[in-house]
C-alpha positions as CSV (number, residue, x, y, z in Angstrom):
1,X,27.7,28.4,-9.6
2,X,29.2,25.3,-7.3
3,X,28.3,22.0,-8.7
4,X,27.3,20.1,-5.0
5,X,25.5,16.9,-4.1
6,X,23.4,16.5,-1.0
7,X,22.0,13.5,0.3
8,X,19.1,13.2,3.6
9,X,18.9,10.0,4.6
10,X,15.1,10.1,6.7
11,X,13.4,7.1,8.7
12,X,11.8,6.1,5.5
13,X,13.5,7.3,2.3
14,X,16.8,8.7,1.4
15,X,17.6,11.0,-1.1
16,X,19.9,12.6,-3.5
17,X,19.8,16.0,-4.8
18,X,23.1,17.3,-7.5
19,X,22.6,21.0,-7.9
20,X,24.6,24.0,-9.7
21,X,23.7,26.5,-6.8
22,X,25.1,30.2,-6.6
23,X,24.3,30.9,-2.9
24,X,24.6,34.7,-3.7
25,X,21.4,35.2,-5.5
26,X,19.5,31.9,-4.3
27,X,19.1,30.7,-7.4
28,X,19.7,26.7,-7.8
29,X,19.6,24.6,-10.6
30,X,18.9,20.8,-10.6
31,X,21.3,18.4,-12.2
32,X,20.0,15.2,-10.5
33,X,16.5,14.6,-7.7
34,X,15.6,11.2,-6.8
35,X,14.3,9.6,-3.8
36,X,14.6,5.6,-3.3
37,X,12.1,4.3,-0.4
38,X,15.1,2.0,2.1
39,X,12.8,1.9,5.3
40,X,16.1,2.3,7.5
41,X,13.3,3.1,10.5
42,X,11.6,-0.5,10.1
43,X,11.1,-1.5,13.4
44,X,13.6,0.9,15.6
45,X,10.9,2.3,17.3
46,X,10.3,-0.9,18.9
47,X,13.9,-2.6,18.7
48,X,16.2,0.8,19.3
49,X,18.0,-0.8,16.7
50,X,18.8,-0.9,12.9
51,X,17.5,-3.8,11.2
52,X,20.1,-5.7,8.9
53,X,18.0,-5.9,5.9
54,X,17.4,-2.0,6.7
55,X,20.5,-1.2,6.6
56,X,21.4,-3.2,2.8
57,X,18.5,-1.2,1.3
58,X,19.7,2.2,2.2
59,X,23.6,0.8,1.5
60,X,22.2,-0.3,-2.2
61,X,21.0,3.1,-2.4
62,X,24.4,4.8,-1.1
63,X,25.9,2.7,-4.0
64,X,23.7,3.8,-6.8
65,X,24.1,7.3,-5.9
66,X,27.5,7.4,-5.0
67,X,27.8,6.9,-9.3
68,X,25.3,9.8,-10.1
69,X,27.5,11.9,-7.9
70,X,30.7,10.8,-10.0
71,X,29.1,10.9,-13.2
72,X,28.0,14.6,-12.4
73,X,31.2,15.6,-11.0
74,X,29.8,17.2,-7.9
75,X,32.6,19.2,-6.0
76,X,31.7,18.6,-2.3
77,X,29.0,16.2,-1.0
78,X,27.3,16.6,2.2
79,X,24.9,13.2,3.8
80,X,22.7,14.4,6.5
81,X,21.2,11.5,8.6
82,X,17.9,11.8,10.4
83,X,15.4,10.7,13.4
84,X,15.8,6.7,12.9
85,X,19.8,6.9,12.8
86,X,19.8,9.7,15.8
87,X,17.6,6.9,17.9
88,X,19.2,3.8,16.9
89,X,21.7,2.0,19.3
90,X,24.0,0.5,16.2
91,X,24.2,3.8,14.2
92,X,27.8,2.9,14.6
93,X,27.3,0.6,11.9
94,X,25.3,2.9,9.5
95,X,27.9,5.6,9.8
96,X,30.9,2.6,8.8
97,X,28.9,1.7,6.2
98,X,28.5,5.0,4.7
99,X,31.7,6.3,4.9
100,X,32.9,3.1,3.0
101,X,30.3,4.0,-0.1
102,X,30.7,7.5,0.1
103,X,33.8,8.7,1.4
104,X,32.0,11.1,3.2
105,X,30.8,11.1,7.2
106,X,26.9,11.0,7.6
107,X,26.0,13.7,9.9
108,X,23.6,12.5,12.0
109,X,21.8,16.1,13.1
110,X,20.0,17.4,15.7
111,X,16.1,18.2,15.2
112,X,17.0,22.2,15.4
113,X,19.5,21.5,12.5
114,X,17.4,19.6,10.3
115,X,14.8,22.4,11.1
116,X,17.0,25.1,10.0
117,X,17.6,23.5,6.6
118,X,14.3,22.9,5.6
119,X,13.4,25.9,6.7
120,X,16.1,27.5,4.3
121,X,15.4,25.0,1.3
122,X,11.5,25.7,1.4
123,X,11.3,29.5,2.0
124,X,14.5,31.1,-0.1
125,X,12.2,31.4,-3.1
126,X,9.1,32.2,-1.7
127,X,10.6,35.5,0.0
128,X,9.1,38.8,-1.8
129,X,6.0,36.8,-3.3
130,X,3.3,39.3,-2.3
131,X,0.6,36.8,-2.0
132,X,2.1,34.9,1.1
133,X,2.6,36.3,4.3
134,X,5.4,36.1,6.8
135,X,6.0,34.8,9.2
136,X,6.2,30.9,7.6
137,X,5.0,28.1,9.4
138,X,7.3,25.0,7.5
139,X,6.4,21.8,8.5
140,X,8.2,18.6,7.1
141,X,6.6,15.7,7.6
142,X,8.8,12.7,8.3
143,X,8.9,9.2,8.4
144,X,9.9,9.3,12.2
145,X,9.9,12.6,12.9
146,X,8.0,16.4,11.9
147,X,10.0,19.3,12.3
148,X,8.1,23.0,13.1
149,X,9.8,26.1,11.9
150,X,8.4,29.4,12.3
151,X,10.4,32.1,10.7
152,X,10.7,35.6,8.6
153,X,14.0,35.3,6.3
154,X,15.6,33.3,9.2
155,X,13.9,31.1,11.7
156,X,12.7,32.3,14.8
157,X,11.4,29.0,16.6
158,X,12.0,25.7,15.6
159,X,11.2,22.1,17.5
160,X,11.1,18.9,16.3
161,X,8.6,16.3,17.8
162,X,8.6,12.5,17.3
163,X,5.7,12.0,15.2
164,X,5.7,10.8,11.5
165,X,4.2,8.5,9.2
166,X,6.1,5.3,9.7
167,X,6.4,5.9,13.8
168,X,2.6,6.7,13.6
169,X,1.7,3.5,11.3
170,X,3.9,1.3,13.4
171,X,3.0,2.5,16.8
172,X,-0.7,2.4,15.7
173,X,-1.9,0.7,12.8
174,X,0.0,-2.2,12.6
175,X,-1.9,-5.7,14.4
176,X,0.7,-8.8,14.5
177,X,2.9,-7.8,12.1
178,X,0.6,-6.1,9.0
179,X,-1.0,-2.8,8.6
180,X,-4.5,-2.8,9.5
181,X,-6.7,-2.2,6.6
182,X,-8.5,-0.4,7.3
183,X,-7.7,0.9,11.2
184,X,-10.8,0.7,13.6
185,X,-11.8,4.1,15.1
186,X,-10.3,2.9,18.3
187,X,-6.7,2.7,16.6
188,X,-7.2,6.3,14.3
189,X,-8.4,8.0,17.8
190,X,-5.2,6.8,19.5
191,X,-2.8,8.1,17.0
192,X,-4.6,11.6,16.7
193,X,-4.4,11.7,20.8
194,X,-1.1,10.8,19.8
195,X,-0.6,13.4,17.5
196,X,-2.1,16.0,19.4
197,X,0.2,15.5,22.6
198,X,3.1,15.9,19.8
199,X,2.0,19.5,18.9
200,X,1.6,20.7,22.7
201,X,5.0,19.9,22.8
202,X,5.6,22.0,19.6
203,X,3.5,24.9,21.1
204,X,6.3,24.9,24.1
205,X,8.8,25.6,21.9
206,X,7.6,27.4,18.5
207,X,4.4,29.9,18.0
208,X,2.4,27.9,15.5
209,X,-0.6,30.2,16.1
210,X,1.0,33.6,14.5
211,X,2.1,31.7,11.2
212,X,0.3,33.4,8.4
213,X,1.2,30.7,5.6
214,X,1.6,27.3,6.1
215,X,4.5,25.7,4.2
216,X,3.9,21.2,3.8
217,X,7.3,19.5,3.0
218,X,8.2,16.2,2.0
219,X,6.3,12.9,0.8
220,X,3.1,12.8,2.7
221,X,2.2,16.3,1.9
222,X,2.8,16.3,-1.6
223,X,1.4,12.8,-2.1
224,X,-2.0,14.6,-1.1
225,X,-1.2,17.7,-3.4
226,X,-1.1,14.8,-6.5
227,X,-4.0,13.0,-4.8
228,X,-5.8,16.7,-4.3
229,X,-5.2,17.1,-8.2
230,X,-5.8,13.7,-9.3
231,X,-3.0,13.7,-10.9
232,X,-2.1,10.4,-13.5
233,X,0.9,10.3,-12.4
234,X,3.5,12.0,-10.0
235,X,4.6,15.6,-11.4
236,X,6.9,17.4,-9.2
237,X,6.4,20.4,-11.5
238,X,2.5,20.7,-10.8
239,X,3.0,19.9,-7.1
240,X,5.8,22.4,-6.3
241,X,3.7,25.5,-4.7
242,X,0.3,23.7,-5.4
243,X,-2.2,25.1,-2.5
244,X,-4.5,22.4,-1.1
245,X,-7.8,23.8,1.1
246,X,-8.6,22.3,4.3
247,X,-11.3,20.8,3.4
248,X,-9.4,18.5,0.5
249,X,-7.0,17.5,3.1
250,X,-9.8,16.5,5.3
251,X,-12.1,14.8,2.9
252,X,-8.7,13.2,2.0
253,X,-6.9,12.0,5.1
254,X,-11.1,10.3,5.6
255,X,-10.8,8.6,2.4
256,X,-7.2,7.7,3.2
257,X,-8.0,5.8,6.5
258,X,-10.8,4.3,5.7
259,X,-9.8,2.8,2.6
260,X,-7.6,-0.7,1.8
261,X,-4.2,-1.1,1.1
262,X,-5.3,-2.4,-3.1
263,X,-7.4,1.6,-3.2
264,X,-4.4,3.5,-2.1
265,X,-1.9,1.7,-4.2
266,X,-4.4,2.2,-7.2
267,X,-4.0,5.9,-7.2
268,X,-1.5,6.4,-9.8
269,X,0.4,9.5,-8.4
270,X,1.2,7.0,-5.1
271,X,4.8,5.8,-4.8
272,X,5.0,1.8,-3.9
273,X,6.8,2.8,-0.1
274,X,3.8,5.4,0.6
275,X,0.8,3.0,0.4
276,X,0.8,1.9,4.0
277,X,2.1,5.0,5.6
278,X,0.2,7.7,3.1
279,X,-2.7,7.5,6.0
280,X,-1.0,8.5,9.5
281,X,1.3,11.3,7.5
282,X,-2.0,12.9,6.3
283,X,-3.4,13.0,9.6
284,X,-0.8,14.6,10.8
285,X,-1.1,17.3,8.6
286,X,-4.6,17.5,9.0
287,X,-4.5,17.8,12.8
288,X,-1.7,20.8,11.8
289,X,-4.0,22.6,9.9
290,X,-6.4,22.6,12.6
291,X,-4.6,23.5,15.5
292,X,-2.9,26.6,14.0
293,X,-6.9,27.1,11.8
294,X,-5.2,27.3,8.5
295,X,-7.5,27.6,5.2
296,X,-4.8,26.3,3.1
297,X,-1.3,24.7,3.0
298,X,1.2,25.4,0.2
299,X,3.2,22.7,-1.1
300,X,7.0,23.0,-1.2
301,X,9.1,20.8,-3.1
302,X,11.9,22.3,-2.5
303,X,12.9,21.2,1.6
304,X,16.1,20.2,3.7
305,X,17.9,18.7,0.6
306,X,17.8,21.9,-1.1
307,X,19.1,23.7,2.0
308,X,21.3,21.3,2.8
309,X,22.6,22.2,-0.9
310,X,23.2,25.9,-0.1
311,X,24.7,25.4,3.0
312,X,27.3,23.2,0.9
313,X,27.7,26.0,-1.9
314,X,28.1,28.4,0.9
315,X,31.0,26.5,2.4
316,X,32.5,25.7,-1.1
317,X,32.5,30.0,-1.6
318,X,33.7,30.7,1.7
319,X,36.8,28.3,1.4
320,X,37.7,29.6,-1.6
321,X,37.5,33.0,-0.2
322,X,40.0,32.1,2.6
323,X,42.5,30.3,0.3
């Protein structure tokens, strides 16, 4: 087992997984998950830019993690940066800032990349379980960004679009400044045209017609897998390959958009960041399920950190191999 750390750094949260991982047999162990809510893509879909205060949240969170990492003695470290720092014109300054904190270089990926790692952290254990059926459709909601993936062991197709619960909020459900609560049907039909135009752009690329399972990654789908359970509080352990119907997501993502910001940040299972954003991330999953006609959507908590964490294992092994 290698002892690595991994952090994704998204358009809304960043994260930190520290892992014993033995890239052999698959089999990973956590030492360490936590996710801290910076909003590093407030505003860059207007500005092209990297707000200051942005940039001290996700820095505050570079600090507190770079002590888990040293408490847990992590041998390698590997920071994978996402859609806001790919788009924004001052990533030169994120990257400085980084590298200062955590003596390591964020790699700011491509959308194929960050496709083939969640791709890897979602499907590694699900391979052999006779009651889902290959080929994988893995789709990882973002905060700027949703990444398609359609694979067997390895991906086949993969395309990432720019459509994801922040962009979607900001672009349309925010009215001078504040989150419209609720959105009028004018402002819903526009981001679902929205959202549409994003997954003819997938089709292009990656045949999400001949997936036989649909895998949902990150915060917006398993918010609904708590919200599908009514959970009384957040539980990773209940969520992780939860299967919601499409008719809970529907009746859902309804409730969700048509209800105030005080209702959504009653439901106990709700992080704090999610409340305005929950809405637009559930219908894009929603408008998913219908395009490709899927009867279900199984809930993966396991997504790029965790393959971001093998490919670090299987990095640490091969160098050792070579020396």
């Amino acid at each position: 087992m290698t002892r690595v750390a991994a952090i994704d750094c998204g358009t809304n949260s960043i994260r930190l997984l520290v892992a014993d991982v033995d890239p052999g047999t698959g089999e990973l162990v956590d030492l360490d998950r936590r996710m801290t809510i910076v909003r590093l893509g407030q505003g860059v879909d207007r500005t092209g830019r990297l707000a200051p205060e942005a940039l001290e949240r996700t820095f505050a969170a570079c600090r507190d993690y770079a002590a888990i990492i040293k408490e847990h003695g992590a041998e390698r470290l590997r920071f994978v940066a996402t859609s806001a720092s790919r788009d924004a014109e001052n990533r030169d300054e994120f990257v400085r800032g980084v590298m200062d904190i955590l003596g390591v270089e964020p790699e700011v990926v491509t959308g194929d990349q960050e496709a083939e790692f969640s791709f890897t952290g979602a499907t590694k254990e699900l391979v052999g379980r006779e009651d889902l059926h290959r080929p994988y459709l893995v789709v990882d909601i973002g905060g700027g960004s949703t990444e398609f993936v359609v694979g067997e062991e390895r991906v086949r197709a993969a395309r990432s679009v720019d459509v994801g619960c922040v962009r979607m909020t900001e672009r349309h459900l925010v009215r001078d400044g504040v989150v419209c609560d609720p959105p009028s049907a004018e402002r819903i039909a526009a981001m679902r045209a929205d959202i549409e135009a994003a997954l003819d752009l997938a089709e292009e690329t990656v045949p999400l017609r001949e997936a036989k399972t649909l895998v949902g990654l990150a915060g917006s789908v398993t918010t609904i897998s708590a919200i599908a359970q009514d959970l009384p509080e957040y539980d990773s352990a209940r969520i992780h390959h939860s299967r919601i119907t499409h008719d809970r997501v529907r009746r859902i993502t309804e409730w969700l958009l048509h209800s105030t910001h005080a209702e959504r940040a009653a439901v106990p299972s709700m992080h704090p960041g999610r409340v305005d954003v929950i809405a637009a991330g559930a219908l894009v999953l929603l408008a998913i399920m219908e395009r490709i006609g899927a009867e279900e959507v199984v809930v993966s908590e396991h997504d790029i950190l965790d393959g971001i964490a093998f490919q670090v294992a299987e990095d640490a092994e091969a160098g050792r191999r070579s020396d």
